[in-house]
Biotite code that builds the C-alpha atoms (Angstrom):
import biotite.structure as struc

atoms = struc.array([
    struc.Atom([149.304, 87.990, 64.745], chain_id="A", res_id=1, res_name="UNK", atom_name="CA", element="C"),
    struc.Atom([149.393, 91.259, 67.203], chain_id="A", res_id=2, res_name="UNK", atom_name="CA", element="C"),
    struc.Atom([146.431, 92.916, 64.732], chain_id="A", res_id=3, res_name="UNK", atom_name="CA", element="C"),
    struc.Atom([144.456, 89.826, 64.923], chain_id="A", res_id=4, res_name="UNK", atom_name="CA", element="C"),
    struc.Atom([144.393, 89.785, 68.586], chain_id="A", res_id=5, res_name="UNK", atom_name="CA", element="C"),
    struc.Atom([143.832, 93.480, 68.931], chain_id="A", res_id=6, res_name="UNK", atom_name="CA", element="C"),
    struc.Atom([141.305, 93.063, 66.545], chain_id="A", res_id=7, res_name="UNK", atom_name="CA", element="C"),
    struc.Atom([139.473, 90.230, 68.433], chain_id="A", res_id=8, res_name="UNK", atom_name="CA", element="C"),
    struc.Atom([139.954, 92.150, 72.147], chain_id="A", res_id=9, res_name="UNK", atom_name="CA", element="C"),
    struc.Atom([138.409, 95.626, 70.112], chain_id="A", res_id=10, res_name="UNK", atom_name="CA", element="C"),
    struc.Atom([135.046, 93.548, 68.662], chain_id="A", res_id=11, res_name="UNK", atom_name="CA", element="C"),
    struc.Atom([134.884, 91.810, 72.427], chain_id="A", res_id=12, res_name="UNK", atom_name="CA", element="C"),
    struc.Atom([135.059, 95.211, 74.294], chain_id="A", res_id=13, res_name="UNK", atom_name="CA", element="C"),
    struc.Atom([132.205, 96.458, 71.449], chain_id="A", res_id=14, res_name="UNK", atom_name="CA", element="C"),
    struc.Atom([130.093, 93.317, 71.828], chain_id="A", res_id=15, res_name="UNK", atom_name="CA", element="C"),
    struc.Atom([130.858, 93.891, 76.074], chain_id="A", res_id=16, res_name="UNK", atom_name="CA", element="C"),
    struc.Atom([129.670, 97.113, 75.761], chain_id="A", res_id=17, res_name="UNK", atom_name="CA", element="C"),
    struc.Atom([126.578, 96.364, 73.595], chain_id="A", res_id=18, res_name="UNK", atom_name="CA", element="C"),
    struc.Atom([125.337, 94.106, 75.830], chain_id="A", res_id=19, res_name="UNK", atom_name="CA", element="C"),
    struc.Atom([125.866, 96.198, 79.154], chain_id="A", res_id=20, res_name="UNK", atom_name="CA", element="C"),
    struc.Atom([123.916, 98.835, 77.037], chain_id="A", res_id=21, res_name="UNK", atom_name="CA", element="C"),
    struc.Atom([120.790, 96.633, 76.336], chain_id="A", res_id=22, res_name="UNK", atom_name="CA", element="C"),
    struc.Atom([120.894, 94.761, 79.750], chain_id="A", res_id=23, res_name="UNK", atom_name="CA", element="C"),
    struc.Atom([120.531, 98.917, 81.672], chain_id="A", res_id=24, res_name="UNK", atom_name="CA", element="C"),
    struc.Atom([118.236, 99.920, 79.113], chain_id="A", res_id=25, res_name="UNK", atom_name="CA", element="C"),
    struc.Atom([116.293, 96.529, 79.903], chain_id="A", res_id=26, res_name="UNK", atom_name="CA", element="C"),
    struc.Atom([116.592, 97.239, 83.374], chain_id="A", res_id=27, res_name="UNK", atom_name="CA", element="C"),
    struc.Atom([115.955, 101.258, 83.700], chain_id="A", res_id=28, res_name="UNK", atom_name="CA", element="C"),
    struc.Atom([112.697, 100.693, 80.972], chain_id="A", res_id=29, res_name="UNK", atom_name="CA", element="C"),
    struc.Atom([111.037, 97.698, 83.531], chain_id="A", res_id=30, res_name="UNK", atom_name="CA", element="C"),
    struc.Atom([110.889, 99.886, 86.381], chain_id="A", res_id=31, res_name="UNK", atom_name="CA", element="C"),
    struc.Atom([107.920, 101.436, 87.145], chain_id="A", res_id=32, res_name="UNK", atom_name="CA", element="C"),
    struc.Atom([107.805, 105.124, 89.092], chain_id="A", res_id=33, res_name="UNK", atom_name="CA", element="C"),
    struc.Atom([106.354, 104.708, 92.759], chain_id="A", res_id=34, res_name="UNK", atom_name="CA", element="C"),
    struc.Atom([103.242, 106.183, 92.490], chain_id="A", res_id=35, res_name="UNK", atom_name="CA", element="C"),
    struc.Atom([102.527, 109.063, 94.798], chain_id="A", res_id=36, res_name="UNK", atom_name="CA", element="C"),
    struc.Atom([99.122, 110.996, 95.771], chain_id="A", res_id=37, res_name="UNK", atom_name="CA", element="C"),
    struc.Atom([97.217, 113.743, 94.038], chain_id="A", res_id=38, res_name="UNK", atom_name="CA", element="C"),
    struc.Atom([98.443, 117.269, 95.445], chain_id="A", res_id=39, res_name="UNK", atom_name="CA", element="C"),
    struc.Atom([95.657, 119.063, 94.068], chain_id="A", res_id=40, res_name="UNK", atom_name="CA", element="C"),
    struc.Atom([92.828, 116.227, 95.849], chain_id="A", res_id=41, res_name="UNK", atom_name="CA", element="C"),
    struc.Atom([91.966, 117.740, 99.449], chain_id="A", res_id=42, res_name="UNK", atom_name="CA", element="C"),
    struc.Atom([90.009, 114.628, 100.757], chain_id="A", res_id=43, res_name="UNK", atom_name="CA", element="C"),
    struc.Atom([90.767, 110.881, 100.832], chain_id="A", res_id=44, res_name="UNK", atom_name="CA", element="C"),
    struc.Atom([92.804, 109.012, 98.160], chain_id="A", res_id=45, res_name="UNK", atom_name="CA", element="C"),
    struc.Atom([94.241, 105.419, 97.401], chain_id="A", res_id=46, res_name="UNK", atom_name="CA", element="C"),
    struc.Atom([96.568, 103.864, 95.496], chain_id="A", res_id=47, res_name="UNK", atom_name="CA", element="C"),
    struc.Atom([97.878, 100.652, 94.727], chain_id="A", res_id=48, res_name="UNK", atom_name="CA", element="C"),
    struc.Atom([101.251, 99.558, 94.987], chain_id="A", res_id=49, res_name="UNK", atom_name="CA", element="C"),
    struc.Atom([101.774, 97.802, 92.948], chain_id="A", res_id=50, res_name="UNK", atom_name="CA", element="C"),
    struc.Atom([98.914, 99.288, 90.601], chain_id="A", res_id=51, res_name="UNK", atom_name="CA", element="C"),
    struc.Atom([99.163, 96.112, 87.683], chain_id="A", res_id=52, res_name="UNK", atom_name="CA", element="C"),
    struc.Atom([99.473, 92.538, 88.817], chain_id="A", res_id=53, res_name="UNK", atom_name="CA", element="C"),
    struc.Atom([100.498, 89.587, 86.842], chain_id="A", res_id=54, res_name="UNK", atom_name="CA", element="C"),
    struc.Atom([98.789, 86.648, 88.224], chain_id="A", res_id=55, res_name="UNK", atom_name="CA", element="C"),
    struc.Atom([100.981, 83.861, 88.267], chain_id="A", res_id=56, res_name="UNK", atom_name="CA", element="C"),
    struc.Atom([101.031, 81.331, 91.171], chain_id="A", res_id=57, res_name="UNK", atom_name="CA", element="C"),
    struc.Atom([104.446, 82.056, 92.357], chain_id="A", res_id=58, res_name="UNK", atom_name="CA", element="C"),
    struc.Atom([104.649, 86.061, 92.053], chain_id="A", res_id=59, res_name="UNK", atom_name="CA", element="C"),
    struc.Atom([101.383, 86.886, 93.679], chain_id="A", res_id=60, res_name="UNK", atom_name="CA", element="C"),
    struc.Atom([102.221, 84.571, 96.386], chain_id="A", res_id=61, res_name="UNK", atom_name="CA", element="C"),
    struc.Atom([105.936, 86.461, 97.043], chain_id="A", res_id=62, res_name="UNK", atom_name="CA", element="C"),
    struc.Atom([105.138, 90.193, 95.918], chain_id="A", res_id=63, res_name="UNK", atom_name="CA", element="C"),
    struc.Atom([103.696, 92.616, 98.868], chain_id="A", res_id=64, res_name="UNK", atom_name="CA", element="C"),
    struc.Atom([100.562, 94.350, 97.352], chain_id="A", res_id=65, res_name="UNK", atom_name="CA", element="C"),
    struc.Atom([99.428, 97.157, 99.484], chain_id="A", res_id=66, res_name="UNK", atom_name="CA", element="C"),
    struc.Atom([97.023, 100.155, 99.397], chain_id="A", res_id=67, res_name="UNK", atom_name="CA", element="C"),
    struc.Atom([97.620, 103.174, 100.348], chain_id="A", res_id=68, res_name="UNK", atom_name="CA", element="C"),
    struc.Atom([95.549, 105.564, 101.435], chain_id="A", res_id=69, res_name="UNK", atom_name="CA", element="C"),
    struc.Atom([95.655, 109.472, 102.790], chain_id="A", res_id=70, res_name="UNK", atom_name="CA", element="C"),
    struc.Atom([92.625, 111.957, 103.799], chain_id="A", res_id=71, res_name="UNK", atom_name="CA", element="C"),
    struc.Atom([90.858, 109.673, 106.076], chain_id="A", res_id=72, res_name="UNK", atom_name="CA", element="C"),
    struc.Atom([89.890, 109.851, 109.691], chain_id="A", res_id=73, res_name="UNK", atom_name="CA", element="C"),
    struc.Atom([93.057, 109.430, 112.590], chain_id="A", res_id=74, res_name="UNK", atom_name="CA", element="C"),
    struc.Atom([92.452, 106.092, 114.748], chain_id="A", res_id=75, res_name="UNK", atom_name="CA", element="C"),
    struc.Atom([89.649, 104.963, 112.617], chain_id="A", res_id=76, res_name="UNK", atom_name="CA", element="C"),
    struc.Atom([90.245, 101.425, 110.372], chain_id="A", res_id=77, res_name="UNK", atom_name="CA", element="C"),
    struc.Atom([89.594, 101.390, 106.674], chain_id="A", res_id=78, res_name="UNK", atom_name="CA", element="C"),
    struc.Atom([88.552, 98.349, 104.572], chain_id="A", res_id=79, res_name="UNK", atom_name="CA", element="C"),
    struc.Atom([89.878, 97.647, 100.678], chain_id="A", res_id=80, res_name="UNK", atom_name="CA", element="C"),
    struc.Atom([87.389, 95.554, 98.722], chain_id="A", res_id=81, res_name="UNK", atom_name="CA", element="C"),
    struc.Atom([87.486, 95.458, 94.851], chain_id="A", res_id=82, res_name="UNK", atom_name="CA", element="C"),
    struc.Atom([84.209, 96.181, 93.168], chain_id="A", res_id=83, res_name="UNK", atom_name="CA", element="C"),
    struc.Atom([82.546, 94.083, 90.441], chain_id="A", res_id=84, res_name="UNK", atom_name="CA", element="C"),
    struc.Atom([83.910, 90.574, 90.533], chain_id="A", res_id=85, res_name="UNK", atom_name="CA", element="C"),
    struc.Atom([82.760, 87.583, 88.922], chain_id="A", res_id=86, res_name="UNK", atom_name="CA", element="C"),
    struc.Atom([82.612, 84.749, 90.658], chain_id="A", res_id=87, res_name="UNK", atom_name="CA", element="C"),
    struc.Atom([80.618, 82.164, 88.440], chain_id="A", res_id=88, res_name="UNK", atom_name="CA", element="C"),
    struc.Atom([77.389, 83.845, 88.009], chain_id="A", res_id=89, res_name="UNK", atom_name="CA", element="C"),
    struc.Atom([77.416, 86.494, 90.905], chain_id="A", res_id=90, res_name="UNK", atom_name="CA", element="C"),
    struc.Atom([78.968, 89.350, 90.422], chain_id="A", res_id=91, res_name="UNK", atom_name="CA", element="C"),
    struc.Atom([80.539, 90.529, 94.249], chain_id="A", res_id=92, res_name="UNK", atom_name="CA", element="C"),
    struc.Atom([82.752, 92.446, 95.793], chain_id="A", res_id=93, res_name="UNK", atom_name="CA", element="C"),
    struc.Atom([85.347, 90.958, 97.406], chain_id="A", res_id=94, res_name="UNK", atom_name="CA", element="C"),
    struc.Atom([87.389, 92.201, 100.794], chain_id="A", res_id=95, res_name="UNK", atom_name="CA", element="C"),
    struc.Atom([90.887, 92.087, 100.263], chain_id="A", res_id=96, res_name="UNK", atom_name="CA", element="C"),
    struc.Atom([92.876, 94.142, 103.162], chain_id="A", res_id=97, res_name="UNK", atom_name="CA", element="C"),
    struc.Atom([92.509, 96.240, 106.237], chain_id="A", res_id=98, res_name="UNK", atom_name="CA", element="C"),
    struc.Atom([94.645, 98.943, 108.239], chain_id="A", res_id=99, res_name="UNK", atom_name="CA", element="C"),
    struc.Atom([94.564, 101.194, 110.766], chain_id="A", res_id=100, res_name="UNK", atom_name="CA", element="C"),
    struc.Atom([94.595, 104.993, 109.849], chain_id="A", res_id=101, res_name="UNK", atom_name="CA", element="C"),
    struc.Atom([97.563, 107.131, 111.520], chain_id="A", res_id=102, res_name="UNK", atom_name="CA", element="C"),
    struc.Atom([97.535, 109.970, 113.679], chain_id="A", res_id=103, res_name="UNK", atom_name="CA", element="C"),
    struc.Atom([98.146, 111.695, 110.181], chain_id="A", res_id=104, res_name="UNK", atom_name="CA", element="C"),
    struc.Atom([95.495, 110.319, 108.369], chain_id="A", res_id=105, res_name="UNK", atom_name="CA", element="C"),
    struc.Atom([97.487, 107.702, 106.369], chain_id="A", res_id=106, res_name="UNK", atom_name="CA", element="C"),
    struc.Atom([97.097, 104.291, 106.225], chain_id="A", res_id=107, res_name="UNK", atom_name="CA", element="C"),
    struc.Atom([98.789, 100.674, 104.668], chain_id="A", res_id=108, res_name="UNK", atom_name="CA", element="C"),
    struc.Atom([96.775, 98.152, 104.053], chain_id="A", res_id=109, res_name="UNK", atom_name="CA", element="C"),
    struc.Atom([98.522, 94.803, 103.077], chain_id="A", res_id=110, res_name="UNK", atom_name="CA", element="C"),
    struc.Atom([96.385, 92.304, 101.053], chain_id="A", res_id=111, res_name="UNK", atom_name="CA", element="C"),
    struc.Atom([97.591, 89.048, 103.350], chain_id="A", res_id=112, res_name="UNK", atom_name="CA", element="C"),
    struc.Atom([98.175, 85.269, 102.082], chain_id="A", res_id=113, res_name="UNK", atom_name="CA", element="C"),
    struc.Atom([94.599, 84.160, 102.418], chain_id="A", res_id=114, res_name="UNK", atom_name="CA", element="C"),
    struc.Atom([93.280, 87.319, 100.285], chain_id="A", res_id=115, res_name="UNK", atom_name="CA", element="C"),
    struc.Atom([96.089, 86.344, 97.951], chain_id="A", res_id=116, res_name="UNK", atom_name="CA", element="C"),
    struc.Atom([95.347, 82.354, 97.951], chain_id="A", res_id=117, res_name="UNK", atom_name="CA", element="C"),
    struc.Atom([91.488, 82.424, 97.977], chain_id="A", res_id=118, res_name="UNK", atom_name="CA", element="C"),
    struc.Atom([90.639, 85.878, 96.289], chain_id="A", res_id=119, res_name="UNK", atom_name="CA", element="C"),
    struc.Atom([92.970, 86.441, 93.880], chain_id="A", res_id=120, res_name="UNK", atom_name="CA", element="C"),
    struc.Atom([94.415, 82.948, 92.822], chain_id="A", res_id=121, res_name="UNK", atom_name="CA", element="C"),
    struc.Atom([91.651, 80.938, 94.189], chain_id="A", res_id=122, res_name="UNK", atom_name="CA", element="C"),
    struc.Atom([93.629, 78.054, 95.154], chain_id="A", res_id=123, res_name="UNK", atom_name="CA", element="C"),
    struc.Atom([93.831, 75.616, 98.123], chain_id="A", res_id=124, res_name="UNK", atom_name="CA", element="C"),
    struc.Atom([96.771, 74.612, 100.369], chain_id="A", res_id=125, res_name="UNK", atom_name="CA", element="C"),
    struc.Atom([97.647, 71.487, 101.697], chain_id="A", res_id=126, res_name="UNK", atom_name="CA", element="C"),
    struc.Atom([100.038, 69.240, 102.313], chain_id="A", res_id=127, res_name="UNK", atom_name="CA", element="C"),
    struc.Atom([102.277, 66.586, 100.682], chain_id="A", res_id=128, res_name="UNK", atom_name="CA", element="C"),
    struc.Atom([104.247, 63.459, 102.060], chain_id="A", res_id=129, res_name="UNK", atom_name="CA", element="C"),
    struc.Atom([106.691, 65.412, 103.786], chain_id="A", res_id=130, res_name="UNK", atom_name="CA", element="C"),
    struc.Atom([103.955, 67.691, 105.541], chain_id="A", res_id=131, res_name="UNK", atom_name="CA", element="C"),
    struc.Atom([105.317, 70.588, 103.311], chain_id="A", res_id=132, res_name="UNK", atom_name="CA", element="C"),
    struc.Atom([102.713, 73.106, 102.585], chain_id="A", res_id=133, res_name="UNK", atom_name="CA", element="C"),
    struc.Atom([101.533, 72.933, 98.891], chain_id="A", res_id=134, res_name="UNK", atom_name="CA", element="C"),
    struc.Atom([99.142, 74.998, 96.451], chain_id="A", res_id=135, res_name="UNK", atom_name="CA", element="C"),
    struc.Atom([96.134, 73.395, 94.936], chain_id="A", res_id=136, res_name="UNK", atom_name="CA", element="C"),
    struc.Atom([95.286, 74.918, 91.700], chain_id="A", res_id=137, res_name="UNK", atom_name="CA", element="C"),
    struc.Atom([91.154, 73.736, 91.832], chain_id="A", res_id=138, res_name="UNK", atom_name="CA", element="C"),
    struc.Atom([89.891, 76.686, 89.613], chain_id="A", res_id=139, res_name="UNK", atom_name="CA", element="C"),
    struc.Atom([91.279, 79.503, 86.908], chain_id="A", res_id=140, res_name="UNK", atom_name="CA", element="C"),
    struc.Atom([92.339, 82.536, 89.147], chain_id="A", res_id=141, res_name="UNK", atom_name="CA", element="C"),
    struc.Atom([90.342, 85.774, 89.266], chain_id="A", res_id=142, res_name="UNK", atom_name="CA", element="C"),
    struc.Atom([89.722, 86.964, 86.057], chain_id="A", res_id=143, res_name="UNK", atom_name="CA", element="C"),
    struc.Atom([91.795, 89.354, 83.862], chain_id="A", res_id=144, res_name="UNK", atom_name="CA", element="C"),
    struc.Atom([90.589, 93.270, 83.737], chain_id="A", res_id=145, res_name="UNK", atom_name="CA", element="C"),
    struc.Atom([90.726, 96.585, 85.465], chain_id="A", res_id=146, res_name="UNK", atom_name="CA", element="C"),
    struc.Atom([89.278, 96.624, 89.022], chain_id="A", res_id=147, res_name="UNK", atom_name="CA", element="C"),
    struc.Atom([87.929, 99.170, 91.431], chain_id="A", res_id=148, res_name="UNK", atom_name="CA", element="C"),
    struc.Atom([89.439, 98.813, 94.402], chain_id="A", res_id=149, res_name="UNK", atom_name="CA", element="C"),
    struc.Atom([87.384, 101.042, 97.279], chain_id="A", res_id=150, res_name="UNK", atom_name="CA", element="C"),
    struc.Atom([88.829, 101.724, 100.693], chain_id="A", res_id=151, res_name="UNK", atom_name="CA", element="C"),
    struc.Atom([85.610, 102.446, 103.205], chain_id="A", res_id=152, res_name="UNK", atom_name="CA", element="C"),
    struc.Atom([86.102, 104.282, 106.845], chain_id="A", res_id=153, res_name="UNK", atom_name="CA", element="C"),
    struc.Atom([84.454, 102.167, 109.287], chain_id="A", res_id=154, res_name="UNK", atom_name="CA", element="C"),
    struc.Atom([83.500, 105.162, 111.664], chain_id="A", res_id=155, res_name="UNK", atom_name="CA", element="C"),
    struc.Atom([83.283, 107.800, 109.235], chain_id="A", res_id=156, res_name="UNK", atom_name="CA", element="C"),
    struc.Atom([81.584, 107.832, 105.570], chain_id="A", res_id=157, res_name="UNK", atom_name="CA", element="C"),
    struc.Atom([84.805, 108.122, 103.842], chain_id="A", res_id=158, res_name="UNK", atom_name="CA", element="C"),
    struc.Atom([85.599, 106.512, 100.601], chain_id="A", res_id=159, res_name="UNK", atom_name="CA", element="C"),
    struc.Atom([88.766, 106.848, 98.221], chain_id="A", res_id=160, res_name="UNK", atom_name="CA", element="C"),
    struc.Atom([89.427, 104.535, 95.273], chain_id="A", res_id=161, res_name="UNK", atom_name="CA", element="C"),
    struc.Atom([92.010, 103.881, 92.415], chain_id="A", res_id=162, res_name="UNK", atom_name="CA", element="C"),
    struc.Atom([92.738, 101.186, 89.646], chain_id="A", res_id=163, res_name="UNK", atom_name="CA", element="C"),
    struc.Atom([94.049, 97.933, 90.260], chain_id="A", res_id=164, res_name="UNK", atom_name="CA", element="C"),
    struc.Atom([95.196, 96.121, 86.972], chain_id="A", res_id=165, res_name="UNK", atom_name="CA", element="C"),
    struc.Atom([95.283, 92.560, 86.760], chain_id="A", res_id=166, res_name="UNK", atom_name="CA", element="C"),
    struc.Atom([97.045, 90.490, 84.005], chain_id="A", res_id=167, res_name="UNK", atom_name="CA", element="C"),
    struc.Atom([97.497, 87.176, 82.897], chain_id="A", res_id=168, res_name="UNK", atom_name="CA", element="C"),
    struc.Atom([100.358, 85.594, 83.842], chain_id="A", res_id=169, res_name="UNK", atom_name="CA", element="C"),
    struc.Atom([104.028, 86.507, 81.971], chain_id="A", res_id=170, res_name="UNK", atom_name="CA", element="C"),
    struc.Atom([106.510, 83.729, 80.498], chain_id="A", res_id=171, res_name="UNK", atom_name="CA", element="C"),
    struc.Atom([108.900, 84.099, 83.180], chain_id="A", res_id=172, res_name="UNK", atom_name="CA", element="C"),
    struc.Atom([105.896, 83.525, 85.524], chain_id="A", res_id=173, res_name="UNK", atom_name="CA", element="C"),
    struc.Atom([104.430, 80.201, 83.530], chain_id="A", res_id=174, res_name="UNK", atom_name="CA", element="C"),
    struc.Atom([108.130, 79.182, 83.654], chain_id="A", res_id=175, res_name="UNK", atom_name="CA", element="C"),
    struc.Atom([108.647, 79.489, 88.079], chain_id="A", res_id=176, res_name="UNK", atom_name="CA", element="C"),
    struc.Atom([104.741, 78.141, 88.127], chain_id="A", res_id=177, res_name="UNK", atom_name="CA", element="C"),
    struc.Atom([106.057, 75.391, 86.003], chain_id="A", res_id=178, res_name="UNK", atom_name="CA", element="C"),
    struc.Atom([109.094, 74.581, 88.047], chain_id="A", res_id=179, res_name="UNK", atom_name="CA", element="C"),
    struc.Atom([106.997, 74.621, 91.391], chain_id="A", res_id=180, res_name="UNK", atom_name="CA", element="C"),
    struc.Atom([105.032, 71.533, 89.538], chain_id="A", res_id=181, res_name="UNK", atom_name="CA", element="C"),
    struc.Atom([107.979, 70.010, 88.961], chain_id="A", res_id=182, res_name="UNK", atom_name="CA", element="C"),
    struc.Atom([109.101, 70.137, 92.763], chain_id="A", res_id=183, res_name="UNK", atom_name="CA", element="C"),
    struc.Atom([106.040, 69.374, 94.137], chain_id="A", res_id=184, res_name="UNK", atom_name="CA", element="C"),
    struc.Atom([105.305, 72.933, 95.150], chain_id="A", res_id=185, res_name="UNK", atom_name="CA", element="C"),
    struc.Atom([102.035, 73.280, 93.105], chain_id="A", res_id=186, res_name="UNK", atom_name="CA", element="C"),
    struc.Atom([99.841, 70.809, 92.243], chain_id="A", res_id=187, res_name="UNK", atom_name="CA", element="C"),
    struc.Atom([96.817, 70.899, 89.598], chain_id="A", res_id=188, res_name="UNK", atom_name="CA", element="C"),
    struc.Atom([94.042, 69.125, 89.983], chain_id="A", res_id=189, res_name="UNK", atom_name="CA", element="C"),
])
């Protein structure tokens, strides 16, 4: 009876330990390195944080997507727009966030929730019975592909630009896009 039970508490701590293993390597192999600028580049650069986007209703609307941008003109504001998108017919580019350039030369610029909601998603808000603010999915979001994304100095002619990927939406992401249907937090039309 002892060896039995030894026997079950020695498979238990294996199985334990197997899944602690797979959960950290799960965990450690999602993560994605911050990406940093180019040493070896003397004038402007951007990047994208993050640099691949999965566009499902929910995640755009809670991640922070920022650009990021060195080399540039102190005091002077810089514009993000990414290049080449197709919007029916046209083919545009599209503004998507703004900032203000340090006393360094740095700058953040945050894409903001309309950006997000009519640029990237292209859905609508409004409203339901209980005046809570809902998301109107009208039209297919921006489509799938690797954009240009171009920061332009407004006083100077500075320009820097970098990749921004943009995927279809994961399982996890259908699933919380899903669940905001089913509480009224999304609504297709």
């Amino acid at each position: 009876m002892m060896k039995k039970v030894e026997r079950l508490r020695a498979r238990a701590m294996l199985a334990g330990g197997l899944v602690s293993c797979f959960l950290i390597l799960l965990i450690v192999g999602c993560a994605t390195a911050q990406k940093e600028f180019d040493p070896k580049i003397k004038g402007p650069q951007m990047i994208a944080e993050p640099n691949e986007i999965r566009l499902g209703i929910a995640r755009v609307m809670g991640m922070e997507i920022m650009f990021k941008g060195k080399g540039f003109q102190p005091g002077d504001s810089v514009f993000v727009s990414l290049l080449g998108v197709k919007r029916g017919e046209e083919v545009a580019d599209i503004p998507i966030a703004d900032g203000e350039v340090d006393r360094d030369g740095y700058f953040n610029a945050k894409v903001g929730k309309l950006a997000k909601i009519s640029e990237l998603l292209r859905v609508e808000l409004g409203e339901n019975e209980k005046l809570e603010t809902i998301i109107i999915v009208t039209q297919p979001p921006i489509a799938e592909g690797v954009y240009t994304a171009r920061g332009v100095s407004m006083e100077s002619d500075k320009k820097a630009e970098c990749q921004l990927v943009l995927k279809g939406p994961s399982i996890l992401d259908r699933f919380k896009d899903w669940m905001g249907k089913v509480f009224g937090k999304i609504v297709k039309e």
